[in-house]
C-alpha positions as CSV (number, residue, x, y, z in Angstrom):
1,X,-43.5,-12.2,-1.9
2,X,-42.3,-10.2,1.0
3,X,-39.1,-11.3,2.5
4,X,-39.3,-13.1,5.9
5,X,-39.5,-10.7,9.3
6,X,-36.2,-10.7,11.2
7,X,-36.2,-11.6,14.9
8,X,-36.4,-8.5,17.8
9,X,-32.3,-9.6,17.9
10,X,-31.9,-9.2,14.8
11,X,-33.4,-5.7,14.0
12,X,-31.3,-2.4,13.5
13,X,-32.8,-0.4,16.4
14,X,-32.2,3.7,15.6
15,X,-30.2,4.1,18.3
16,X,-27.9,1.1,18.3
17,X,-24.2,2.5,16.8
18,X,-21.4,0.2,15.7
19,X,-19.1,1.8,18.1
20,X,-19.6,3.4,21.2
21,X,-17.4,6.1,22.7
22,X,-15.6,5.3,26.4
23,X,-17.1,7.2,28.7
24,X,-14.0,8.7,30.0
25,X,-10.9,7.9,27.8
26,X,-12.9,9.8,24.5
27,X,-11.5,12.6,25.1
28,X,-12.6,16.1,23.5
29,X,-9.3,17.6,23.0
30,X,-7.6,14.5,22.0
31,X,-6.3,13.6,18.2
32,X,-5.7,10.0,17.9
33,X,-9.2,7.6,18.1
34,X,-8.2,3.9,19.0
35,X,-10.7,1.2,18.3
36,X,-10.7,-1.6,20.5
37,X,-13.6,-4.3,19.8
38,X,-16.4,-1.5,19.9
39,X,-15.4,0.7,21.8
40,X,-13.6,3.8,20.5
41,X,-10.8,6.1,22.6
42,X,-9.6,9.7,21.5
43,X,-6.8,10.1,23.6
44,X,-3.5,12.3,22.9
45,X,-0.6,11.2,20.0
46,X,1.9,12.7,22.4
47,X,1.3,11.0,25.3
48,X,1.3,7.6,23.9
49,X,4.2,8.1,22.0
50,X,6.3,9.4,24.9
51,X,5.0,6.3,27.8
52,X,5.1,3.6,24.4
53,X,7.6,3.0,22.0
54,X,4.8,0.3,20.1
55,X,2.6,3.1,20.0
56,X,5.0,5.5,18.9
57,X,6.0,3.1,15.7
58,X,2.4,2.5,15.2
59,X,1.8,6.1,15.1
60,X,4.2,6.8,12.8
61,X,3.1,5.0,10.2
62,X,-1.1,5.5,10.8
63,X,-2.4,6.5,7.6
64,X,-6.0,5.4,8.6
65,X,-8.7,8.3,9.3
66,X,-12.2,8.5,11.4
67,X,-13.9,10.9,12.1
68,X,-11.2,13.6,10.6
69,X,-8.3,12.2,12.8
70,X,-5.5,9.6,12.7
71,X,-6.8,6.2,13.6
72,X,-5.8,2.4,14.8
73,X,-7.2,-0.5,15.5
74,X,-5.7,-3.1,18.1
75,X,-6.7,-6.6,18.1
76,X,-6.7,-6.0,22.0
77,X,-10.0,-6.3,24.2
78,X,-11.7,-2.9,25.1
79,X,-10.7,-4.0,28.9
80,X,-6.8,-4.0,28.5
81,X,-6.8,-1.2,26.4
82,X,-9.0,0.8,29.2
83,X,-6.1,-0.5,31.4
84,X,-3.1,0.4,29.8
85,X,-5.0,3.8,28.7
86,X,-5.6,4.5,32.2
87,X,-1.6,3.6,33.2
88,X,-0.4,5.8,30.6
């Protein structure tokens, strides 16, 4: 019996990706990624740390790895982190 067709929404499409870099806060020079929602941001350890003192604990303790650098994941939307990216 062949298993039942999935709808066009529910296909895996070759070029759908889980996450999805920012188009300007992915930066190629930076080392940490943050994942907010889907959307990823590689932005610099040392400038977070020295504008945030959250970031700076959260840093600290990061064990988590993608794509061979350090690594969070906030709880925020992709929106406010854009934001407060962009302020910092």
């Amino acid at each position: 019996m062949r298993p039942a067709k999935r709808s066009r929404h529910e296909r895996d499409t070759p070029d759908e990706k889980p996450f999805k870099d920012h188009p300007t806060l992915y930066l190629d020079d930076g080392n940490v990624i943050i994942t907010a929602g889907r959307m990823l941001f590689r932005v610099h350890v040392s400038l977070l740390s020295k504008h945030s003192s959250v970031f700076r604990d959260l840093l600290r303790d990061a064990r988590d790895r993608f794509r061979g650098m350090l690594h969070l994941t906030v709880e925020d939307a992709s929106e406010d982190m854009e934001a407060l990216l962009n302020v910092i």
